[in-house]
C-alpha positions as CSV (number, residue, x, y, z in Angstrom):
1,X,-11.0,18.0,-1.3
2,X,-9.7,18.6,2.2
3,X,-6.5,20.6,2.3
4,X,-5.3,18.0,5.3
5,X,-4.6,15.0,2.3
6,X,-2.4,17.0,0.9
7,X,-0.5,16.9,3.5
8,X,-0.6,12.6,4.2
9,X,0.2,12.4,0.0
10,X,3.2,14.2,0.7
11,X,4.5,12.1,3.6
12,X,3.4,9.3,1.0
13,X,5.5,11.0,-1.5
14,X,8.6,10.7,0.8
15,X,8.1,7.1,2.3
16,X,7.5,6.2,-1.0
17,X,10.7,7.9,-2.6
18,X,12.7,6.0,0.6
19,X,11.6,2.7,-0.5
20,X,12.4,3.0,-4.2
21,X,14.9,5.3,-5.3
22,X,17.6,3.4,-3.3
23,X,17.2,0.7,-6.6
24,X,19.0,3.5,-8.7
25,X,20.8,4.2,-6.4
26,X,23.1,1.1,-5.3
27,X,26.1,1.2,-7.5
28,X,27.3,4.4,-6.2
29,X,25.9,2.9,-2.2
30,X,28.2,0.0,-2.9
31,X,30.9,1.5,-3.9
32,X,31.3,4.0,-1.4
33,X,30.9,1.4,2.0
34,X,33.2,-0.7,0.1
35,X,30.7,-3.8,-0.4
36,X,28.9,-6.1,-3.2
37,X,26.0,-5.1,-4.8
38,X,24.3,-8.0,-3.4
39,X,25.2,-7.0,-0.1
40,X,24.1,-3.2,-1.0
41,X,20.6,-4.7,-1.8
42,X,20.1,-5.5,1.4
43,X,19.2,-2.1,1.6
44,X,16.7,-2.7,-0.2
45,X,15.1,-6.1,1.6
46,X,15.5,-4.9,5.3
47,X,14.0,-2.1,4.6
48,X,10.7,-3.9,3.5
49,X,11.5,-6.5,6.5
50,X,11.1,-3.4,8.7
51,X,7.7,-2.3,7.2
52,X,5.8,-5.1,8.1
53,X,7.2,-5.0,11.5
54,X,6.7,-0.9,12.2
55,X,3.0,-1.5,10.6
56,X,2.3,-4.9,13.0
57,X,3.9,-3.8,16.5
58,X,4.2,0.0,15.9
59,X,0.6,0.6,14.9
60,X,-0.4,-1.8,17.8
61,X,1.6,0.2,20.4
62,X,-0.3,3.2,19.5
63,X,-3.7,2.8,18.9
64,X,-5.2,4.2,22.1
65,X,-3.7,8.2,20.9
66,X,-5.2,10.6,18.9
67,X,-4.1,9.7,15.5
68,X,-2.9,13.3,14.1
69,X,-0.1,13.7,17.1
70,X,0.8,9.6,16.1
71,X,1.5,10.6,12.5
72,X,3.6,13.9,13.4
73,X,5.8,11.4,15.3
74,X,6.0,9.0,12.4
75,X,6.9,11.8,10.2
76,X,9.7,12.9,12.5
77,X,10.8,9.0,12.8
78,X,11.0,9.2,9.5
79,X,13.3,12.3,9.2
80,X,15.5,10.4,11.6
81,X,15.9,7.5,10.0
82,X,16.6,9.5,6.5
83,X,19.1,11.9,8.3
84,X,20.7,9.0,9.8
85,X,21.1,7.4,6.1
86,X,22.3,10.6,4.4
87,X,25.2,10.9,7.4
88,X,26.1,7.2,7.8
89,X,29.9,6.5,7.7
90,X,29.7,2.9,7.2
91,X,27.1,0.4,5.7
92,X,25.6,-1.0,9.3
93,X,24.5,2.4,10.1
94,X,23.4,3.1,6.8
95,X,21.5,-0.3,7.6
96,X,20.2,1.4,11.0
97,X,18.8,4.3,9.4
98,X,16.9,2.2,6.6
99,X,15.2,0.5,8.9
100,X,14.3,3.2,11.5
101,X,12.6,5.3,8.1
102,X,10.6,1.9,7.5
103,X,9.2,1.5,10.8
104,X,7.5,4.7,10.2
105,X,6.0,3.6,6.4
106,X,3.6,0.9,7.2
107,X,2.3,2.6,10.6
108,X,2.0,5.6,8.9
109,X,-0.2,4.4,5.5
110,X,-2.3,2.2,8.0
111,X,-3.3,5.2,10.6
112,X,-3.3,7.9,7.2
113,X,-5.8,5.8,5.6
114,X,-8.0,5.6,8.5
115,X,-7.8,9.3,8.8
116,X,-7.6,10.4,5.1
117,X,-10.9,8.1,5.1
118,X,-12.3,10.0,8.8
119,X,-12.1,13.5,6.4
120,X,-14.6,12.5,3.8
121,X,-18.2,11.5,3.4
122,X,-18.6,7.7,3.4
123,X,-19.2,7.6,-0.2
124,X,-15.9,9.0,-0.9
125,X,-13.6,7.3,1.5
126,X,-11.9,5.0,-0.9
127,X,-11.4,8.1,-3.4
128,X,-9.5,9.8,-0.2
129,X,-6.9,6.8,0.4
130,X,-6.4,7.0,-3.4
131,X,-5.6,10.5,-2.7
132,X,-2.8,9.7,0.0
133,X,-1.8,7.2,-2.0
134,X,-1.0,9.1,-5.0
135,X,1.8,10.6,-2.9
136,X,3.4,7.0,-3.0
137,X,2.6,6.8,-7.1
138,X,4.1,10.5,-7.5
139,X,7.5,8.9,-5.8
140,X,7.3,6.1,-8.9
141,X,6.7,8.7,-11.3
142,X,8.7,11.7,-10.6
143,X,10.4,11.0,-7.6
144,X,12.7,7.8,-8.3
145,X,14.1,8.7,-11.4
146,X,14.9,12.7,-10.3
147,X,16.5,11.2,-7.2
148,X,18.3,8.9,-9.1
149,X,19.4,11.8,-11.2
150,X,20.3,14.1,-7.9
151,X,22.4,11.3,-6.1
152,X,24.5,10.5,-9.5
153,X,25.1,14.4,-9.8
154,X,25.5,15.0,-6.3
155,X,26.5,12.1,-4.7
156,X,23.9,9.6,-3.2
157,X,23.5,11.2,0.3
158,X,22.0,14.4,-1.3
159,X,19.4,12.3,-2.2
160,X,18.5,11.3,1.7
161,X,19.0,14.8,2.8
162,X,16.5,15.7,0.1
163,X,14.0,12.9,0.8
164,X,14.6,14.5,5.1
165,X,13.6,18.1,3.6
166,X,10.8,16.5,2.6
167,X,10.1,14.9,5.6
168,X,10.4,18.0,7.3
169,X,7.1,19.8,5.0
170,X,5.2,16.7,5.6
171,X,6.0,17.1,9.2
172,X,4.5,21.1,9.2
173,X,1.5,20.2,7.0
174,X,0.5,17.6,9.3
175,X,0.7,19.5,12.1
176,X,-1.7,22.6,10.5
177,X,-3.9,20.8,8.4
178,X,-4.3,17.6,9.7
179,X,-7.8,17.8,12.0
180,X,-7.7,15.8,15.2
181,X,-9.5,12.5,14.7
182,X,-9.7,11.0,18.5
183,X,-9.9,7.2,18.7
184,X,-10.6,4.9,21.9
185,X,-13.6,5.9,24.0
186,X,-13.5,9.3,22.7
187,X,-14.6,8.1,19.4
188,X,-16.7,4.6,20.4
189,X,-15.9,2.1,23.3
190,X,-15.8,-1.0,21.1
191,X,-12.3,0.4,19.6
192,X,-10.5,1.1,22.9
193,X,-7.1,0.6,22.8
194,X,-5.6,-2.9,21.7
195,X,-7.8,-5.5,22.6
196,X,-10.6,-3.2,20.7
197,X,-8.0,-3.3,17.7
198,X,-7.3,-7.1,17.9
199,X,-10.9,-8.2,18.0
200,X,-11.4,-7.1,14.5
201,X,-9.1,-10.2,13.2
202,X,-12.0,-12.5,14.3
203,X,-13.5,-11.1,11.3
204,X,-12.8,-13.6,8.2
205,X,-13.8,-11.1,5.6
206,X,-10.5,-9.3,7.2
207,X,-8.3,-12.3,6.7
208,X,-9.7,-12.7,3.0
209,X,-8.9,-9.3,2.2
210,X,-5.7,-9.1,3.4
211,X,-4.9,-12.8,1.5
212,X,-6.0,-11.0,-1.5
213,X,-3.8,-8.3,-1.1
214,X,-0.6,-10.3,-0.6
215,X,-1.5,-11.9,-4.0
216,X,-3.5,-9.6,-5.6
217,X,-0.6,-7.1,-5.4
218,X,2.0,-9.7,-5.0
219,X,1.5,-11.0,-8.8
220,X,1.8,-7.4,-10.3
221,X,5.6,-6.2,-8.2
222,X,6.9,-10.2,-9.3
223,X,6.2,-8.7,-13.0
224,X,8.0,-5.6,-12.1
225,X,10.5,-6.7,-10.0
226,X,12.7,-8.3,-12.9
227,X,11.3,-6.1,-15.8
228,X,14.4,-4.6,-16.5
229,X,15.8,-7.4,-17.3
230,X,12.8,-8.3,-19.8
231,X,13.1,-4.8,-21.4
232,X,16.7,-5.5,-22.2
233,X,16.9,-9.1,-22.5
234,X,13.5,-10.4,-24.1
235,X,12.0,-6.8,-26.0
236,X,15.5,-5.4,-26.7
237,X,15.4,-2.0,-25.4
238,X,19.0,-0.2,-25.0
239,X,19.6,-0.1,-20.6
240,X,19.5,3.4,-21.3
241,X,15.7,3.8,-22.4
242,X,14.8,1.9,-18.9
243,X,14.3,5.0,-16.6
244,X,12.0,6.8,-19.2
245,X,10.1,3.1,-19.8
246,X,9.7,2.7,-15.9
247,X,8.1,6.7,-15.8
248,X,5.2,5.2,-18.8
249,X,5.1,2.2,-15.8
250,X,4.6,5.3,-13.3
251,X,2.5,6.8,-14.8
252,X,0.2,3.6,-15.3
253,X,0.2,3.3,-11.6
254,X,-0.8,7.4,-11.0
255,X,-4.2,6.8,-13.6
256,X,-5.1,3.8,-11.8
257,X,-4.6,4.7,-8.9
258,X,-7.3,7.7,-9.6
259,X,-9.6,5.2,-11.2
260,X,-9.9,2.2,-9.0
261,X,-9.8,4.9,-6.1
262,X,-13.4,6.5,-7.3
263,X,-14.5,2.8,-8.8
264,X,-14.0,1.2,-5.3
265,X,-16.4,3.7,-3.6
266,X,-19.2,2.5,-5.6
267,X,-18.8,-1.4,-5.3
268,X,-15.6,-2.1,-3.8
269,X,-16.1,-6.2,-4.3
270,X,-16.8,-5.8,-7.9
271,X,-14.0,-3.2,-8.3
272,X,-11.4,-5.7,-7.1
273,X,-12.8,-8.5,-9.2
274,X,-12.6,-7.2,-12.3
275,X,-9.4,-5.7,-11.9
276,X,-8.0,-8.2,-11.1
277,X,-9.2,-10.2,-13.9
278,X,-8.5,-8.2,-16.6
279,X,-4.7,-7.9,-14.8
280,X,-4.7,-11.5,-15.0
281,X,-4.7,-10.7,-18.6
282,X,-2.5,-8.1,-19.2
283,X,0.5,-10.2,-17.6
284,X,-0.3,-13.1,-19.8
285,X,-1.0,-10.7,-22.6
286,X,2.7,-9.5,-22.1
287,X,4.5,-12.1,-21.1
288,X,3.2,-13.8,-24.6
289,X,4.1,-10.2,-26.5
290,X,7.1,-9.5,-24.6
291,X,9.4,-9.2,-27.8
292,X,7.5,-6.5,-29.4
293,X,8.3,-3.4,-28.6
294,X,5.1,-1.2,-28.9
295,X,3.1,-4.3,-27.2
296,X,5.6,-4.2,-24.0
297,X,5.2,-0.3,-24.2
298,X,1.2,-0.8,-23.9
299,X,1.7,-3.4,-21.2
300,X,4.0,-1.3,-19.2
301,X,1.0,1.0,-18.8
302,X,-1.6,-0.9,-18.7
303,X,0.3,-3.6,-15.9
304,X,0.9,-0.3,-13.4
305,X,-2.9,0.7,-14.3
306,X,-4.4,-2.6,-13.2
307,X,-1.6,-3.1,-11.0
308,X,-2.2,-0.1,-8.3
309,X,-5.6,0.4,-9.4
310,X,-6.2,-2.2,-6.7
311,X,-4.5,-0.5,-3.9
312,X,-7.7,2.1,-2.6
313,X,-10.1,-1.1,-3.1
314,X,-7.6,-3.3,-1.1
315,X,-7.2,-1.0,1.2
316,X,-10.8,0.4,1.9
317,X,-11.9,-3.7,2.2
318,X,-10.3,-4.7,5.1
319,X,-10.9,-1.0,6.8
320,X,-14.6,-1.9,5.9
321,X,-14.9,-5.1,7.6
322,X,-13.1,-3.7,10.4
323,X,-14.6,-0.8,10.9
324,X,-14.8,-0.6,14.6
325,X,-11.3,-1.0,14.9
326,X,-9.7,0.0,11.7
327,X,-6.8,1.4,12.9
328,X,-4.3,-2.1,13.4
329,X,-6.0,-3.3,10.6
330,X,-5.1,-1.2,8.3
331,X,-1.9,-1.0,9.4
332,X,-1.5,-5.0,8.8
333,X,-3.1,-4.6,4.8
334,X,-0.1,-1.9,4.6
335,X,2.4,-5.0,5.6
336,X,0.6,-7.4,3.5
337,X,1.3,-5.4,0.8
338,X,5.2,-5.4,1.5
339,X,4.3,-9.5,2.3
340,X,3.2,-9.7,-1.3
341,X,5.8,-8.0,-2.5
342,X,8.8,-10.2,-1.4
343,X,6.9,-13.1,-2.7
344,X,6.1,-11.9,-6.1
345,X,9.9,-11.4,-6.2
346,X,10.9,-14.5,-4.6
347,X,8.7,-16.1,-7.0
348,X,10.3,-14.4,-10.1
349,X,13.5,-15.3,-8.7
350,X,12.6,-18.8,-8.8
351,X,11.8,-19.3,-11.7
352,X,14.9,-17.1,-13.6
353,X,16.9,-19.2,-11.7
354,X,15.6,-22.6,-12.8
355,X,16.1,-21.4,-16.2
356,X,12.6,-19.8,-17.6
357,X,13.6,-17.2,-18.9
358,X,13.2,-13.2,-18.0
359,X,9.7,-13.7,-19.1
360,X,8.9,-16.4,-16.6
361,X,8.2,-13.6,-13.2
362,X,5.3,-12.4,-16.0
363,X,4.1,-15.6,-16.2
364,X,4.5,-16.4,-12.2
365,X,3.0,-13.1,-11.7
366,X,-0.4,-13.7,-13.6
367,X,-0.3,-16.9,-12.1
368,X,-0.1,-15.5,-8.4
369,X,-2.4,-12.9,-9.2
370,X,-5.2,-15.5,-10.6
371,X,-5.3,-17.0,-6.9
372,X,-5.7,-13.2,-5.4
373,X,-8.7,-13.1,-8.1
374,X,-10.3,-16.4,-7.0
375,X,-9.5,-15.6,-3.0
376,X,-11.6,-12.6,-3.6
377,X,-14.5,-14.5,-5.6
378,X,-15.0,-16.7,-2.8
379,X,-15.1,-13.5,-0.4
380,X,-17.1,-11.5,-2.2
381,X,-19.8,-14.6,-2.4
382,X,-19.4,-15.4,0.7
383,X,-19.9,-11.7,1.8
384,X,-23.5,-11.7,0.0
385,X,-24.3,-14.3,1.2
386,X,-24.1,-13.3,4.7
387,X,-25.4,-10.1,3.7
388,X,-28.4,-11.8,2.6
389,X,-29.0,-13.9,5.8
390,X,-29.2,-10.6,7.8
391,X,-31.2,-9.2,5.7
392,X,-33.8,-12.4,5.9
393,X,-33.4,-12.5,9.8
394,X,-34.2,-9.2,9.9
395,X,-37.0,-9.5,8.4
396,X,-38.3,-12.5,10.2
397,X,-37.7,-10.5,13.7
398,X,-39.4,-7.7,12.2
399,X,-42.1,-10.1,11.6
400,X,-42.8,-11.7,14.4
401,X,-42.4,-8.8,17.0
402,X,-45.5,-7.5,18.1
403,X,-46.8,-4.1,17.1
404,X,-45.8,-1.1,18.7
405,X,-48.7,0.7,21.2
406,X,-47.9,4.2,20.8
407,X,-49.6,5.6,24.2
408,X,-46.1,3.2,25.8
409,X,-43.4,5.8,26.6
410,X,-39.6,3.7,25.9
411,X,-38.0,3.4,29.6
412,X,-34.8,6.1,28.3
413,X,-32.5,3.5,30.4
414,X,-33.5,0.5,28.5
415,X,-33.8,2.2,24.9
416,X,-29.9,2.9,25.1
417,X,-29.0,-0.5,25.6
């Protein structure tokens, strides 16, 4: 394994603690800028609204430099944003800081991938992102409920200047073990700069995949969004048996993480597809077993399994049918992820508040991840198909072009063409 990814899971593993451990978090937020908890979770919701902007306009704005120099500057965007948070004297700028830390997390996941994926041999590509990715899973596991732990010992902000420490060793790893991976014309003339990057959305294969990860993931964080409210409500578990509930959930999302990473590099089509479908299940599974308690254990694990066992696949699909460009492209799958995850909560939302129940986000979850599943059906068949009429065109040009006459010499001008 190159030493480099250890170094991109790490700035995963603080990106990632950003995003979530704020949810533990925003009692003690609230109370200190002297505002609702409602208005504290906005915390939460501009910081997501600021990912899919950072991994739309800031990846675009940079793909003509060397990636490895780009992601040392998203790290230290990243420290900014966290130091600015840990030293805010009133909500606004705490505001100010959450969102200069999330322009940095979707530009950062889309460029590492490219380049976690640029350190390996093409058959192991999708097992790399999973690598960089288990930074983000580590953040669930470990990361969210220690920080939790930290800021309720210590007060909240010595959460953020621990999350900016980390930033900070992310920062130095990158900058040692990180190999330069040159883009533009360095690296081939079709992905020059923007227009290069842009020219891989004519692809439909990338629009599919990205549809599929808005709903694919999507269906799995609507689940999770509300699930504390399930535990409590609907399987009965005491509010303090949450956090150690939500680590099994983590530690789903770690295994599959490992799993669909090495599954995807083998068939990355049928990877997704059967996830997916047995996902389907294990929502409906548990929103149908949701008042026993060693079924909603089993489901925990199991739904973060399935659930970011997806995320390599997901992610290596679009890179794949973007490949001469990856770099925007990725970065957009990183957004569509964050996309997906403010409708599988809106969703849940919806539906608690028309009365369904605290099992009904489980139920609008499978259901939103059943679309993702037949999205990517219709993908993956259309994909073979086209496969298959290159493959039959290729043969008949094969066919009908004459035979070679080795005493010709190639003119070396008109053989590079």
């Amino acid at each position: 394994m190159p030493i480099g990814l250890i170094a991109l899971a790490l700035g995963g593993f603080g990106i990632g603690l950003t995003e979530f451990v704020i949810m533990g978090l925003l009692p003690e937020v609230a109370a200190d800028f002297q505002v609702s908890e409602a208005t504290a979770g906005w915390l939460i919701s501009g910081y997501a609204l600021a990912v899919v902007v950072g991994a739309l306009l800031l990846t675009a704005a940079v793909t003509r430099f060397e990636r490895k120099p780009v992601l040392a500057v998203l790290m230290v965007v990243f420290v900014a944003g966290n130091m600015v948070s840990a030293m805010a004297p009133d909500y606004w700028t705490m505001m100010a800081g959450r969102i200069i830390a999330a322009l940095s997390h979707g530009a950062f996941f889309g460029i590492g991938a490219v380049v976690a994926a640029s350190m390996v041999a093409p058959t192991k590509k999708a097992g790399a992102i999973a690598i960089m990715f288990t930074g983000l899973t580590a953040a669930n596991v470990l990361g969210v409920p220690f920080g939790t732990m930290l800021g309720q010992a210590a007060g909240w902000r010595s959460t953020f200047w621990a999350i900016t420490g980390i930033g900070v060793l992310a920062l130095a790893g990158i900058l040692a073990l990180v190999p330069k991976t040159p883009t533009g014309k360095a690296a081939s003339p079709s992905s020059a700069g923007l227009r290069g990057e842009l020219r891989a959305f004519r692809s439909g294969q990338v629009w599919f995949s990205i549809l599929v990860t808005i709903l694919g993931y999507g269906g799995m964080f609507g689940a999770f969004t509300y699930i504390a409210f399930t535990l409590t409500e609907v399987t009965g578990f005491a509010a303090s048996t949450v956090p150690w509930l939500l680590i099994l959930f983590g530690v789903g999302l770690f295994i599959g993480n490992t799993i669909g990473g090495k599954a995807a590099d083998k068939n990355v089509d049928r990877t997704l597809v059967v996830v997916l479908s047995v996902l389907v299940v294990v929502l409906v599974v548990f929103a149908l077993t949701s008042a026993n308690q060693p079924m909603t254990i089993a489901s925990m694990v199991l739904l973060g399994g399935f659930g970011f066992a997806t995320v390599p696949g997901l992610q290596m699909r679009v890179m794949k049918y973007a490949d001469s460009a990856p770099t925007l492209a990725s970065g957009a799958n990183i957004g569509a992820f964050n996309v997906g995850n403010a409708l599988g909560a809106w969703m849940g939302g919806v539906t608690i508040t028309a009365g369904l129940g605290y099992t009904s986000p489980i139920w609008a979850g499978a259901i939103i991840t059943l679309l993702g599943l037949g999205v990517m059906l219709f993908a993956g068949a259309k994909a073979k198909r086209n496969d298959a009429a290159d493959i039959t065109s290729g043969v008949q040009a094969d066919a009908g072009a004459p035979a070679a006459e080795p005493s010709v010499v190639a003119d070396p001008v008109t053989a590079g063409r």
